[in-house]
BAFI-3210 file (N, C-alpha, C; in Angstrom, 3 decimals, decimal comma, padded with zeros to 6 digits):
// residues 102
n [1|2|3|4|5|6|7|8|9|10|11|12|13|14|15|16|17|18|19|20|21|22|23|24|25|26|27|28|29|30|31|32|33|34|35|36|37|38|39|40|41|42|43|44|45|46|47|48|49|50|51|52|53|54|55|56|57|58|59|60|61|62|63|64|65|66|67|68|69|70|71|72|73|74|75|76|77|78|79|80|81|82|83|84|85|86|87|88|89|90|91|92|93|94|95|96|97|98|99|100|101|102]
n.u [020,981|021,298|018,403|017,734|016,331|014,772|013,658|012,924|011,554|009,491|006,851|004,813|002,199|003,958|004,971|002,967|001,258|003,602|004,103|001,301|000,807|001,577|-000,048|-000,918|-002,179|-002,391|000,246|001,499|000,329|000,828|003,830|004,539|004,275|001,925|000,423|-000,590|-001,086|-004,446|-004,611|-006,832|-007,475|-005,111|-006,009|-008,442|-007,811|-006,000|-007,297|-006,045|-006,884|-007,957|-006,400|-004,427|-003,071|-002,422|-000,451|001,308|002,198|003,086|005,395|006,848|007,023|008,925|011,333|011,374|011,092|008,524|006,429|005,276|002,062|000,143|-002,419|-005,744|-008,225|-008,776|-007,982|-005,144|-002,235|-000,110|003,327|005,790|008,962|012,220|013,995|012,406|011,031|013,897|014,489|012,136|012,682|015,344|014,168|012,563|014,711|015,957|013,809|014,098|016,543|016,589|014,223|015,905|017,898|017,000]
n.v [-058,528|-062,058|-063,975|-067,196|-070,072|-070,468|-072,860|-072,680|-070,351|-070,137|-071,067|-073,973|-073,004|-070,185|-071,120|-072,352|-069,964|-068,277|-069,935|-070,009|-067,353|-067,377|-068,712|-071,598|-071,548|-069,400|-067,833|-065,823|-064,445|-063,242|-062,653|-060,307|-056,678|-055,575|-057,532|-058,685|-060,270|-060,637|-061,235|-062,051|-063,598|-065,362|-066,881|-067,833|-070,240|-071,262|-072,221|-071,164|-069,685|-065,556|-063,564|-066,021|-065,540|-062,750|-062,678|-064,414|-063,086|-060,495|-061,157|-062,496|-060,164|-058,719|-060,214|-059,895|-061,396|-061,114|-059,024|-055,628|-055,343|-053,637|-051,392|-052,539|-050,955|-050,497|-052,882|-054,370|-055,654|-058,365|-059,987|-061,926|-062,099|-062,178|-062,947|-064,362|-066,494|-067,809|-069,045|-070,549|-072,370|-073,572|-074,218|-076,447|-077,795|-078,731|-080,621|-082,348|-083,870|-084,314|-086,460|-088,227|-088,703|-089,941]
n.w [-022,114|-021,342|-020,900|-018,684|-018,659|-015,904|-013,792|-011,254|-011,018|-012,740|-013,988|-014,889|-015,941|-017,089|-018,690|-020,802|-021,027|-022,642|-025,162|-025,865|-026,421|-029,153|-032,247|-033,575|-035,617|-037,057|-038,283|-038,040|-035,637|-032,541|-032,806|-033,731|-032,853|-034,212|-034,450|-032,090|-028,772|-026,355|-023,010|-022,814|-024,614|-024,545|-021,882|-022,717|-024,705|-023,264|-020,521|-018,445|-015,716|-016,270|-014,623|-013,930|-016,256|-016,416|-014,456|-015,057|-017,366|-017,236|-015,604|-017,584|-018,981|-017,669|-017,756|-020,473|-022,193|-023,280|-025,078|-024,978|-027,312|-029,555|-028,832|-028,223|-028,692|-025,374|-024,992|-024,087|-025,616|-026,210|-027,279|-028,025|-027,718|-029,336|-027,392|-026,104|-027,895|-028,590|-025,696|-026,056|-027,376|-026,406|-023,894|-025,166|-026,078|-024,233|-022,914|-024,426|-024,548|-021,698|-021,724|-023,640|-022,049|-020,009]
ca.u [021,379|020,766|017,829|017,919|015,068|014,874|012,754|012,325|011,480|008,847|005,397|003,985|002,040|004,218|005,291|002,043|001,474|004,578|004,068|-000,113|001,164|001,673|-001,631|-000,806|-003,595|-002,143|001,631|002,027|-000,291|001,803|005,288|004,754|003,603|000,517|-000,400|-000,359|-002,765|-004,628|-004,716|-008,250|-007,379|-004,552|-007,207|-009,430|-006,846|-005,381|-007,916|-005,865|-007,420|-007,567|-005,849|-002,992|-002,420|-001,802|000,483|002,569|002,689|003,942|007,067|007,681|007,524|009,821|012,719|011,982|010,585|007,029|006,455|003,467|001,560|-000,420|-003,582|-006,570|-009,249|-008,388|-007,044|-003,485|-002,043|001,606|003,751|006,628|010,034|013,231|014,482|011,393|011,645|015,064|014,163|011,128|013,866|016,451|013,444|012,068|015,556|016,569|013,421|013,897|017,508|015,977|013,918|016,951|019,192|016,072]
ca.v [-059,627|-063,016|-064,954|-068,269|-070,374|-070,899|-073,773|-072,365|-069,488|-070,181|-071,918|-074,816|-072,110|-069,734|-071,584|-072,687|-068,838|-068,137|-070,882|-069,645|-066,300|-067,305|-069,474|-072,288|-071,789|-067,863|-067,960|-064,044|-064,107|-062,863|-062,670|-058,580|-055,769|-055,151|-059,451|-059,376|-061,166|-060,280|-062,112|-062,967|-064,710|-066,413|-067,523|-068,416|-070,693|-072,713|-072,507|-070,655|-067,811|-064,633|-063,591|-066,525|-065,240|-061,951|-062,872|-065,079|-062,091|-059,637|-062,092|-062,486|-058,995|-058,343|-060,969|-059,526|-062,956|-060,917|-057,270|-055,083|-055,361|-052,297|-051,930|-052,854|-049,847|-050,235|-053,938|-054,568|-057,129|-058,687|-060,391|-062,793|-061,222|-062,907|-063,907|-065,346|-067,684|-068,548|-069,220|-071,865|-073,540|-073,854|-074,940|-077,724|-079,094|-079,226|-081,289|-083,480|-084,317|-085,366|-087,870|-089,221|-089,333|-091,051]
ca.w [-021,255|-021,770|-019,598|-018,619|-018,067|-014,151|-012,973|-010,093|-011,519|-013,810|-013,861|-016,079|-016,618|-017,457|-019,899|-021,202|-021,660|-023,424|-025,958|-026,231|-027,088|-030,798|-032,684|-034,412|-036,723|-037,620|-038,482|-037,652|-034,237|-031,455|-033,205|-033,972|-032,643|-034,566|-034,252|-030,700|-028,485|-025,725|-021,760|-022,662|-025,716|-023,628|-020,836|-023,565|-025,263|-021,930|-019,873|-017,246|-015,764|-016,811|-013,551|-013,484|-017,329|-016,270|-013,144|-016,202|-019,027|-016,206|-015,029|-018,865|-019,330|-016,898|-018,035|-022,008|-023,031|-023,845|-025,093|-025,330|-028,821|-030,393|-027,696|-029,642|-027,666|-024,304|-024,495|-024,141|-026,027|-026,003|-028,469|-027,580|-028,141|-030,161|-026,651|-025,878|-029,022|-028,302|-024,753|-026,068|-028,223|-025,464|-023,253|-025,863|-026,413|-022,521|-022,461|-025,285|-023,856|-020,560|-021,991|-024,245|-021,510|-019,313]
c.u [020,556|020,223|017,489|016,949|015,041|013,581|011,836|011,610|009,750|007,777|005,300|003,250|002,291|004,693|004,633|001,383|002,252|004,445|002,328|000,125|000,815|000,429|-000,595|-001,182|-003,318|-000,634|002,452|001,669|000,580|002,987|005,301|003,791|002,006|000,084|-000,202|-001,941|-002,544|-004,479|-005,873|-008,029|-006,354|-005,169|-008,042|-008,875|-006,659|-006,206|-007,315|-006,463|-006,979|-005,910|-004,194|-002,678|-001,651|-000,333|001,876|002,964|003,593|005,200|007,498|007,892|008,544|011,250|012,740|011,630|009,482|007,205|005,193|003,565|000,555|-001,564|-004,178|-008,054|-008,306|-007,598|-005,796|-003,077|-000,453|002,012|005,415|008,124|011,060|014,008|013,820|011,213|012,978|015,151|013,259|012,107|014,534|015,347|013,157|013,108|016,210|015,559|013,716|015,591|017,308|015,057|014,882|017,704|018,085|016,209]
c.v [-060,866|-063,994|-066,248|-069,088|-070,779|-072,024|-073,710|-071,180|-069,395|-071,106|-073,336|-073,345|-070,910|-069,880|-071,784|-071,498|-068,186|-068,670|-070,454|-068,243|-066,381|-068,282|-070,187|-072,635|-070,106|-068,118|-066,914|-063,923|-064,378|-062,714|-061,238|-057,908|-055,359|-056,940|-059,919|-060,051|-060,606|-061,410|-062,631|-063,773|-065,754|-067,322|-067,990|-069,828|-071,831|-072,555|-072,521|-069,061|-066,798|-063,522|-064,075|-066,137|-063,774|-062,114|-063,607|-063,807|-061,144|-060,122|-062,482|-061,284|-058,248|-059,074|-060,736|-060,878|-062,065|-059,057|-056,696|-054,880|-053,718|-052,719|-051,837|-052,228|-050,067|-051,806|-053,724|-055,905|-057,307|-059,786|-061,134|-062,047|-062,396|-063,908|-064,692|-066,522|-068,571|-069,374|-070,597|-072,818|-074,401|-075,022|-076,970|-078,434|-079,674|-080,504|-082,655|-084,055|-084,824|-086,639|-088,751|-089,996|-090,203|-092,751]
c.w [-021,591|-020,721|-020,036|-018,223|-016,693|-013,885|-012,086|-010,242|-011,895|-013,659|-014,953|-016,795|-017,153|-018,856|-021,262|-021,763|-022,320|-025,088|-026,841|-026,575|-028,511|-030,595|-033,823|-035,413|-037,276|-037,455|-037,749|-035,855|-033,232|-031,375|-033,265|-032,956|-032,866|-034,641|-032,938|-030,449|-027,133|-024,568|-022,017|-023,542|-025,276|-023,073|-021,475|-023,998|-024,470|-021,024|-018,479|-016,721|-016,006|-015,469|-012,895|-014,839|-017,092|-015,279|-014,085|-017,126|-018,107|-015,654|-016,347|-019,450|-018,996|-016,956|-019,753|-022,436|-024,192|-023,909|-025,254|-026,698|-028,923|-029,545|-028,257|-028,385|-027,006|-023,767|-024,561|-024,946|-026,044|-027,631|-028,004|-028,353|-028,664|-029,049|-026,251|-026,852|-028,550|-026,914|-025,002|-026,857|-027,390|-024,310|-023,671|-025,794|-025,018|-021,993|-023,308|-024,684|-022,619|-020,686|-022,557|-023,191|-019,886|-019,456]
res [x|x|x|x|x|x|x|x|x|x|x|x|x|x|x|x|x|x|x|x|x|x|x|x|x|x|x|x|x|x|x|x|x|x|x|x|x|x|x|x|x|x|x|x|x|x|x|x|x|x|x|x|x|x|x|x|x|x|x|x|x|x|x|x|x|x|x|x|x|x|x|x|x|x|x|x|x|x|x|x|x|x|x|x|x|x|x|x|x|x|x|x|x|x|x|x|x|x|x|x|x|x]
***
């Protein structure tokens, strides 16, 4: 099934964790399974707590945006799923059309 980004739905910072998933500085980090990333490296990253990162990965886990990555010991780590991509696309261009049509 195909999810829709809700507004109402969804945080700044959910978003802001979605998007901090992947590293802009690692091509692979958080796209697979074995290149996931952890909530601390999230919270590290945006400088949202570790706390409101979890409360975001858990409401993206649950709409299939975010998946669990290979647990590295006893961390958990996640990894942004194909709808989750398509989802930051749809996002970016809904915004870039609100400024045009601003």
């Amino acid at each position: 099934h195909k999810v829709r980004w809700n507004k109402l739905r969804y945080t700044k910072n959910d978003m802001k964790v979605l998007t901090n998933i992947m590293d802009k500085d690692d091509e692979l980090k958080g796209k697979s399974k074995n290149k996931a990333t952890s909530i601390k490296e999230i919270s590290e990253k945006t400088d949202i707590s570790y706390g409101a990162v979890r409360n975001s990965i858990n409401k993206l886990l649950k709409d299939g945006l975010v998946d669990y990555g290979i647990s590295d010991g006893r961390t958990k780590t996640y990894h942004i799923t194909l709808e989750g991509l398509t989802e930051l696309v749809e996002i970016r261009k809904s915004i870039t059309e609100e400024l045009i049509d601003e």
